[in-house]
C-alpha positions as a LaTeX table, in Angstrom:
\begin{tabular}{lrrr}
\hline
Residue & $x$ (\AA) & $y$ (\AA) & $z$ (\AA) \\
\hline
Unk1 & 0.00 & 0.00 & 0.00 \\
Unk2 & 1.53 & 3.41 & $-0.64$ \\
Unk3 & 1.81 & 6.38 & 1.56 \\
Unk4 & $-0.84$ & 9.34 & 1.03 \\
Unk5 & $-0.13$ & 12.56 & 0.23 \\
Unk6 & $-0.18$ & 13.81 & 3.74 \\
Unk7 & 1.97 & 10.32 & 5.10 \\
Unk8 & 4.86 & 11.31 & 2.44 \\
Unk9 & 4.86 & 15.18 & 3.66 \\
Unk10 & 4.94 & 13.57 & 7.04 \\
Unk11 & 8.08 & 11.23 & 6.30 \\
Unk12 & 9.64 & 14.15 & 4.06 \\
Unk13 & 9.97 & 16.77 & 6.94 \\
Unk14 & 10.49 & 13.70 & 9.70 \\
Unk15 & 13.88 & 13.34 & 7.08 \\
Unk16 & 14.55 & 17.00 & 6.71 \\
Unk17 & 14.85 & 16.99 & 10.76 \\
Unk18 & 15.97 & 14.18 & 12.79 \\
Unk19 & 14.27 & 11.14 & 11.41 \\
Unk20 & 16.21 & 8.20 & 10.03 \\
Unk21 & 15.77 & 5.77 & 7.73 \\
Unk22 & 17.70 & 2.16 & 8.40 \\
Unk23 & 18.52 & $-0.72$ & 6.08 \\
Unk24 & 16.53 & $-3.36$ & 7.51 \\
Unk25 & 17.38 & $-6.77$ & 5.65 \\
Unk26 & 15.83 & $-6.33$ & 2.00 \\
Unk27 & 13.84 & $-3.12$ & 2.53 \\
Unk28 & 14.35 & $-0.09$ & 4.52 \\
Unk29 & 12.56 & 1.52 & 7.79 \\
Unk30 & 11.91 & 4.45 & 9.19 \\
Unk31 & 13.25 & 5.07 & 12.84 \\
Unk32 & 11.46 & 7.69 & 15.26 \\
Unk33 & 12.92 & 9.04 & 18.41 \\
Unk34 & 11.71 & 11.62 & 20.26 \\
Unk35 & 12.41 & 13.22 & 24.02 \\
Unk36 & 10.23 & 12.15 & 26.33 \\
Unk37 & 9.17 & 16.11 & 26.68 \\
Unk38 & 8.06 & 15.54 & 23.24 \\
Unk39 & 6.06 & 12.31 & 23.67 \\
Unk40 & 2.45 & 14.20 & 22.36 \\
Unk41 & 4.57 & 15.16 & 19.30 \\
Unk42 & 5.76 & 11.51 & 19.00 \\
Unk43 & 2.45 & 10.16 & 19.27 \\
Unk44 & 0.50 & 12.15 & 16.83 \\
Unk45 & 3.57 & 11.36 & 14.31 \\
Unk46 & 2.68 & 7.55 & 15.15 \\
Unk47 & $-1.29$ & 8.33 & 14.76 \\
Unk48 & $-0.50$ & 9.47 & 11.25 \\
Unk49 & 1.91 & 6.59 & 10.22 \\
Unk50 & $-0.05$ & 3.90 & 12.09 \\
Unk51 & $-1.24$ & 1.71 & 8.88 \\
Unk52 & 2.71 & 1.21 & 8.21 \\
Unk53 & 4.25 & 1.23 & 11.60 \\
Unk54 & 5.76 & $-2.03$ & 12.81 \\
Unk55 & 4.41 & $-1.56$ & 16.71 \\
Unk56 & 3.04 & 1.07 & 18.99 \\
Unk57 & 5.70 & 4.04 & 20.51 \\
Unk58 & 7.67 & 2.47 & 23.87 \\
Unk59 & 9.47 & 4.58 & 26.21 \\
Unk60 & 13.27 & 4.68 & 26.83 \\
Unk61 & 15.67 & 5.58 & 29.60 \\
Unk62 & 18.79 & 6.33 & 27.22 \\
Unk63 & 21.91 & 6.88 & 29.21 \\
Unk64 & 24.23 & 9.78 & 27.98 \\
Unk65 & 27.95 & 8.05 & 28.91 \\
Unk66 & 29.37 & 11.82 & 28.33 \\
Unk67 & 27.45 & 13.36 & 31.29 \\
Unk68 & 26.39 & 9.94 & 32.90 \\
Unk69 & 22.88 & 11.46 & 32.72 \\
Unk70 & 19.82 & 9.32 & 31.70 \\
Unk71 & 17.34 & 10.60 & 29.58 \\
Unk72 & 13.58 & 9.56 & 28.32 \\
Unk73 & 12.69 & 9.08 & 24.86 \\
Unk74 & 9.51 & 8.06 & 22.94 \\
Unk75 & 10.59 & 5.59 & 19.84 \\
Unk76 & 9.09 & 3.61 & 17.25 \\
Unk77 & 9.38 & 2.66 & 13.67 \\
Unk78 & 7.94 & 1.54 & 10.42 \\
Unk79 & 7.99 & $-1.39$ & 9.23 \\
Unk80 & 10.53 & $-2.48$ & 6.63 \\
Unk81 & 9.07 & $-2.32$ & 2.94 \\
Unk82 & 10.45 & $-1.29$ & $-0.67$ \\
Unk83 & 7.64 & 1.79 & 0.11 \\
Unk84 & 10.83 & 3.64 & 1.78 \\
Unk85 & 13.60 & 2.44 & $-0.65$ \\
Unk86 & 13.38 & 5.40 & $-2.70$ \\
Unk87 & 13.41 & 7.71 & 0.01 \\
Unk88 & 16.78 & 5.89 & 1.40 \\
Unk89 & 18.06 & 6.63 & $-2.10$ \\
Unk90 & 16.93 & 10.35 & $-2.29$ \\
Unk91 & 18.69 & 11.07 & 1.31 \\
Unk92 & 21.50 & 8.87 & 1.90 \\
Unk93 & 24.49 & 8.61 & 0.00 \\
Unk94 & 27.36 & 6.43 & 0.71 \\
Unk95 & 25.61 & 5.70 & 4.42 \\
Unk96 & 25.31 & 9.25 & 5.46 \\
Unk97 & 22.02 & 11.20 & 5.54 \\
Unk98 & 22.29 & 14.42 & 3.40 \\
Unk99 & 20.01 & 16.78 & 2.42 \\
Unk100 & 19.93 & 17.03 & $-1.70$ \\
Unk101 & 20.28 & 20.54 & $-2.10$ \\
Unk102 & 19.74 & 20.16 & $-5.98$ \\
Unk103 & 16.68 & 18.67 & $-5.78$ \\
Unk104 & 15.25 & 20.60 & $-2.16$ \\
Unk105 & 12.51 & 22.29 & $-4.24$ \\
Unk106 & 11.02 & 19.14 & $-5.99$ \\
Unk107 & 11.23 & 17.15 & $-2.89$ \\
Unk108 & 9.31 & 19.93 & $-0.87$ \\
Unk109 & 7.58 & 21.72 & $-3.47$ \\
Unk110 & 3.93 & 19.53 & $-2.24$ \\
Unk111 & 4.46 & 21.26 & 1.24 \\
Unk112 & 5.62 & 24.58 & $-0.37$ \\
Unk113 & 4.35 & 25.06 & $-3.70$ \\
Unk114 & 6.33 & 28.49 & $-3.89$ \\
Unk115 & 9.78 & 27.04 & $-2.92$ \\
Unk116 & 11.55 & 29.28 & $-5.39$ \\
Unk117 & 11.13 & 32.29 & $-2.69$ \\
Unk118 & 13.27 & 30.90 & $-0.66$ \\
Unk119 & 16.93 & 31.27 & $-0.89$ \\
Unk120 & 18.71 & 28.47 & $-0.20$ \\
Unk121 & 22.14 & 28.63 & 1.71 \\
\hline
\end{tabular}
């Protein structure tokens, strides 16, 4: 089944921020993580991607081994399908998550249909 409209603008800005996509055998997923402080935010992102989630958010104590402080986070993920393939190949090159500056407008230009007013650095 493929994403809607509203599903892809989701996954698009979750990928322009911190949202990951892993190789995950064949296929890829998508990986959410949140701060706990930002569980509502976590859960309405969840709400919307339910019908290709793999399970329901869990919470996390995550311990930082820098400050030896522990820290809550809300996580879930997607399930692995050939759906999110193309978006691993749009984003990632060579491992590494990048933003493709030549192609910023196309990829956002549902959310923003006026992209070209904004200057891009």
């Amino acid at each position: 089944m493929p994403l809607t409209a509203r599903q892809h603008e989701i996954l698009i800005g979750t990928l322009l921020g911190d949202g990951c996509l892993e190789q995950n055998g064949r296929h890829v997923r998508l990986k959410v993580d949140h701060s706990a402080a930002q569980k509502a935010y976590a859960l309405w992102k969840y709400a919307e991607l339910r019908d290709v989630a793999a399970a329901e958010p869990y919470e996390i104590a995550v311990a930082d081994a820098r400050t030896g402080n522990t820290y809550r986070h809300v996580r879930f993920a997607t399930r692995s399908d050939r759906l999110f393939d193309p978006y691993r190949a749009m984003f990632y090159q060579d491992g590494c998550k990048r933003v493709p500056a030549e192609r910023f407008c196309e990829i956002i230009r549902p959310c923003v249909p006026d992209c070209m007013t904004y200057k891009l650095l």
